[in-house]
C-alpha positions as CSV (number, residue, x, y, z in Angstrom):
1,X,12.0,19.2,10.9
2,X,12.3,15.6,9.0
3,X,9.1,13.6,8.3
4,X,8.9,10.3,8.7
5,X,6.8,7.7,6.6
6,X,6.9,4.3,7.1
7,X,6.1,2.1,3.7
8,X,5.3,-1.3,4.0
9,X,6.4,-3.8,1.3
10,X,8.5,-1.2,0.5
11,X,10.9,-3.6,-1.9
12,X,8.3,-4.7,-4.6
13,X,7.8,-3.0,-7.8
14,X,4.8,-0.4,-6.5
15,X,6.3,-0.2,-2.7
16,X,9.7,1.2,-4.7
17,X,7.7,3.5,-6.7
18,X,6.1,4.8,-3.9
19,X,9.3,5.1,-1.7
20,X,11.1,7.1,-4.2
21,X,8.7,9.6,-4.7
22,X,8.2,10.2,-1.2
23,X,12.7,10.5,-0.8
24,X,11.9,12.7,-3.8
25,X,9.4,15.3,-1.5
26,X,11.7,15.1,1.4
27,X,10.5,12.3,3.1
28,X,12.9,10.7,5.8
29,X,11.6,6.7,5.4
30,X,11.4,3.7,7.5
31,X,11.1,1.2,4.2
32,X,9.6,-2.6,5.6
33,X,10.1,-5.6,3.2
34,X,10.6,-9.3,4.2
35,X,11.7,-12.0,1.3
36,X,12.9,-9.5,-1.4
37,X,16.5,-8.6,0.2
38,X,18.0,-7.5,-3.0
39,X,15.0,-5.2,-4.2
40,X,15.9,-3.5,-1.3
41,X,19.4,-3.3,-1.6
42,X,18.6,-1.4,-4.9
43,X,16.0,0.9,-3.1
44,X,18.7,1.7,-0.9
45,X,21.0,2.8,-3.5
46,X,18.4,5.0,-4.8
47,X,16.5,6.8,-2.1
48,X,20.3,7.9,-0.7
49,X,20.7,10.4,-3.2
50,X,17.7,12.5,-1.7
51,X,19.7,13.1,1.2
52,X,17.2,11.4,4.2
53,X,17.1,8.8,6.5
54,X,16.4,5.7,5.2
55,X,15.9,2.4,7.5
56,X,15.4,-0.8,6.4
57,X,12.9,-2.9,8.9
58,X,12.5,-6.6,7.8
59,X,9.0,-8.2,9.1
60,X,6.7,-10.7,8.4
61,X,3.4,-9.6,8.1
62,X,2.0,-12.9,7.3
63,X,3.2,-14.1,11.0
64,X,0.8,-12.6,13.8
65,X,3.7,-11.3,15.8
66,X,5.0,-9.6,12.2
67,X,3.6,-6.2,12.9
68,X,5.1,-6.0,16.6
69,X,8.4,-6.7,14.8
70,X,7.4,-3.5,12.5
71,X,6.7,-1.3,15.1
72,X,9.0,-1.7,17.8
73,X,11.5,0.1,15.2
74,X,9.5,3.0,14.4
75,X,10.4,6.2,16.2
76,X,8.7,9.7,14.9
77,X,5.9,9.1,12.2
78,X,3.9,11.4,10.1
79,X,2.8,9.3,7.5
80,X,1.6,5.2,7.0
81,X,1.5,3.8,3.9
82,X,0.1,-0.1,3.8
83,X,1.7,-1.5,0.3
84,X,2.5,-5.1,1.6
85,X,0.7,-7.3,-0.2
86,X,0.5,-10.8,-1.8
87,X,-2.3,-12.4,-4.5
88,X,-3.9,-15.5,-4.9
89,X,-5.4,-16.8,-8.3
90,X,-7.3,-19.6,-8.9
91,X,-11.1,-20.7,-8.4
92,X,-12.6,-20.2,-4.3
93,X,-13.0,-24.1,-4.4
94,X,-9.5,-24.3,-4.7
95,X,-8.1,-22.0,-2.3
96,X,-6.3,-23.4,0.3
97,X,-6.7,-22.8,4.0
98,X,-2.5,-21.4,4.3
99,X,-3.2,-19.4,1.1
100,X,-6.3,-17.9,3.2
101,X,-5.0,-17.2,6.4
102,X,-2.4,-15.6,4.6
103,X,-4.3,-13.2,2.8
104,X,-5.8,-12.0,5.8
105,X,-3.0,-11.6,8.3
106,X,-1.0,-10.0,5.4
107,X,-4.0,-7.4,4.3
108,X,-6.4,-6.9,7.2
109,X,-4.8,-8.1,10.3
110,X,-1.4,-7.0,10.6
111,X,-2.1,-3.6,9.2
112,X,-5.3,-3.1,11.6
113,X,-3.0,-3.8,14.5
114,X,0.0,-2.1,13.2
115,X,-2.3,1.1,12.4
116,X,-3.3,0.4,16.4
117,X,0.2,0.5,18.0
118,X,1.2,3.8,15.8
119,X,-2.1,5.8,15.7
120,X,-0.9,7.5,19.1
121,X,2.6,9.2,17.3
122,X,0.0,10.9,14.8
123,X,-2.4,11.7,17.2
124,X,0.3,13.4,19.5
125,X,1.3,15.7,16.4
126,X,-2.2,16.3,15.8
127,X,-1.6,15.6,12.3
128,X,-0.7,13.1,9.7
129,X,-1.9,11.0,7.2
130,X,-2.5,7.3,6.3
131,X,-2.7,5.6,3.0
132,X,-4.0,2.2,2.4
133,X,-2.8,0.5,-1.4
134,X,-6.2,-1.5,-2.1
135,X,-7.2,-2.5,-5.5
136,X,-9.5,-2.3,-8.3
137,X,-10.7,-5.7,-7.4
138,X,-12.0,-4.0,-3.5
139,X,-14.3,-2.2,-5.2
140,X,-15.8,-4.4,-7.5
141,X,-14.4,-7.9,-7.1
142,X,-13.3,-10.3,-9.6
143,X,-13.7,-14.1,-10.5
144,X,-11.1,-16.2,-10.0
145,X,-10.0,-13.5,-7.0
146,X,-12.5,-14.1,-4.6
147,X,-10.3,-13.8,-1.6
148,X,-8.0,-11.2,-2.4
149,X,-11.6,-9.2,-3.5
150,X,-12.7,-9.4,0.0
151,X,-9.0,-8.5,1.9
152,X,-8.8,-5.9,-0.4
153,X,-12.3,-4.8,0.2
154,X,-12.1,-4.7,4.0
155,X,-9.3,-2.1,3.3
156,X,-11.9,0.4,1.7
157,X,-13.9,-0.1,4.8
158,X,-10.8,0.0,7.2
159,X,-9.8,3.5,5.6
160,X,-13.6,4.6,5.7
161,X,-14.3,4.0,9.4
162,X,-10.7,4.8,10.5
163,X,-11.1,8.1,8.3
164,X,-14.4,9.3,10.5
165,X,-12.5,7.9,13.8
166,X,-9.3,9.7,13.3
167,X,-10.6,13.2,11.6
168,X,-11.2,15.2,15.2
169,X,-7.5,14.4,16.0
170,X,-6.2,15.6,12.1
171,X,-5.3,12.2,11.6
172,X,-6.5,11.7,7.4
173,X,-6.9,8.1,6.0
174,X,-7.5,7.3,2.1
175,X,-7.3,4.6,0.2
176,X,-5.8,4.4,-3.2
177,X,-7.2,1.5,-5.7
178,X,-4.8,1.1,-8.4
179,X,-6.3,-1.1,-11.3
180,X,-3.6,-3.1,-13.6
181,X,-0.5,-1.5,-13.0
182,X,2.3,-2.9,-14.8
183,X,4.5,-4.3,-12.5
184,X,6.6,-7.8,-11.6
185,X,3.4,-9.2,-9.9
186,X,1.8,-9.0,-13.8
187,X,5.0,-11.7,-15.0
188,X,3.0,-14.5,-15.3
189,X,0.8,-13.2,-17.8
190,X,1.9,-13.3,-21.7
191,X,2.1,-10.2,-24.1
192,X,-1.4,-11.6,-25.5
193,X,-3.1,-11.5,-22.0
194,X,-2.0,-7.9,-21.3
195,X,-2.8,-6.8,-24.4
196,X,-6.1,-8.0,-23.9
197,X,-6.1,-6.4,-20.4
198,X,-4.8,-3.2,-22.0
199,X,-7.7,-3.5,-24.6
200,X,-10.6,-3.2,-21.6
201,X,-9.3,-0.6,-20.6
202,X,-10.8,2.6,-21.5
203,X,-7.6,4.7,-21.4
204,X,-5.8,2.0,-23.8
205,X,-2.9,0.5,-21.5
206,X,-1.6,-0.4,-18.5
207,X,-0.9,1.6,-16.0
208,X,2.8,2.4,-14.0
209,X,4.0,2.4,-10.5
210,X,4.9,5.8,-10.5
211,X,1.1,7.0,-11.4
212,X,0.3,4.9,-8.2
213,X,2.6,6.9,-6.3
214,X,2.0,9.9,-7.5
215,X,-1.7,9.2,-6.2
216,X,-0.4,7.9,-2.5
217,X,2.1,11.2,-2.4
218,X,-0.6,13.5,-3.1
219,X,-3.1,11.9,-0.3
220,X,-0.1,12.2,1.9
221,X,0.3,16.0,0.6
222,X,-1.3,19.3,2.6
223,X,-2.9,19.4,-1.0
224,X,-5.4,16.6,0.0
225,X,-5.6,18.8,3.3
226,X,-9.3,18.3,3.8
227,X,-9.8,15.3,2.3
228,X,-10.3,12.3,4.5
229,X,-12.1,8.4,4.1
230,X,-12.1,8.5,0.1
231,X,-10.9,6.0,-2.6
232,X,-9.1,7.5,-5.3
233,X,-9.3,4.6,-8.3
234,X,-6.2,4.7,-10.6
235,X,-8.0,2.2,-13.6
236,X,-7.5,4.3,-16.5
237,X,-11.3,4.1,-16.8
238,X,-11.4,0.3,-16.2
239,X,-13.8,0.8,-13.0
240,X,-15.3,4.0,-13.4
């Protein structure tokens, strides 16, 4: 019998990562992106060696009707993983209203509702899991990241409630809170700023996309069996 995950933001450096693994466990995948056509051209190329099925489901998720988009083309589902995601630097007194609204539809809204319309093909296998990709900055905020604090924030407590909601039906939902993960969003920092980064941080460096996935593929795992509304922080120490 084939499981299905869908992965959202599936194209980007961690949503890749993640995908890969789970083609690697035997995961058939329903990979979502939206801008980034030829990252997924090159996850495609990749995950067909495992031998699944693997179908590519372009959304927006910063449009309300993005998410309806999303899940009129999933079929059989074991298995959510919310990766889409966007940032937004700068000082709260500069944030723009877009840049706001945007944030939220992309990182609370669209995945609450999505979660909504697909809870019932986990709940009718009595079994399943969801993973949300938070951050380091949800669980203890950061200047200069006030509003992507707070969206990623709200995920903790979306993967908390949904967690007690969900557990009579064998529905699990985690949360995984990577801190600096070296990836394309990190480009427009120099080698001196992630040094510096890298120096803060108890375990010395940076961490990769594949330790993030590692984390999301054993939440997903019947090794995480009884464990249900926790955040597993992959800092390296930074957060601890």
């Amino acid at each position: 019998m084939k499981k299905f995950a869908l992965v959202t933001g599936a194209s980007g450096g961690l949503g890749q990562a993640i995908s890969l693994k789970l083609a690697a466990e035997g995961y058939s995948l329903y990979l979502h992106y939206n801008n980034n056509d030829e990252g997924m051209k090159a996850l495609l190329q990749q995950v067909r060696k495992f031998g699944g099925e693997f179908i590519p489901i372009k959304a927006d998720l910063s449009s309300k009707t993005g998410f309806l988009v999303l899940a009129e083309n999933i079929f059989s589902l074991d298995a959510i993983v919310h990766n889409a995601g966007n940032a937004v630097h700068g000082l709260l007194g500069d944030l723009q209203e877009k840049e706001a609204e945007d944030l939220i539809q992309v990182h609370i809204t669209s995945p609450l509702l999505l979660t909504k319309k697909l809870i019932p093909k986990l709940i009718q296998k009595k079994s399943g899991s969801i993973v949300l990709i938070s951050s380091i900055w949800g669980q203890t905020g950061a200047a200069c990241e006030v509003a992507y604090s707070m969206v990623k924030g709200a995920q903790i407590s979306f993967a908390k409630a949904l967690s007690k909601e969900l557990a009579p039906s064998g529905v699990r939902v985690n949360a995984v809170a990577p801190g600096a993960i070296f990836t394309p969003m990190l480009n427009n920092l120099s080698h001196d700023e992630l040094d510096s980064i890298a120096e803060e941080i108890p375990a010395g460096r940076l961490g990769t996309p594949d330790e993030v996935a590692d984390s999301v593929e054993f939440l997903l795992s019947e090794k995480a069996a009884y464990i249900t509304g926790q955040v597993l922080a992959v800092n390296g120490g930074w957060y601890a």
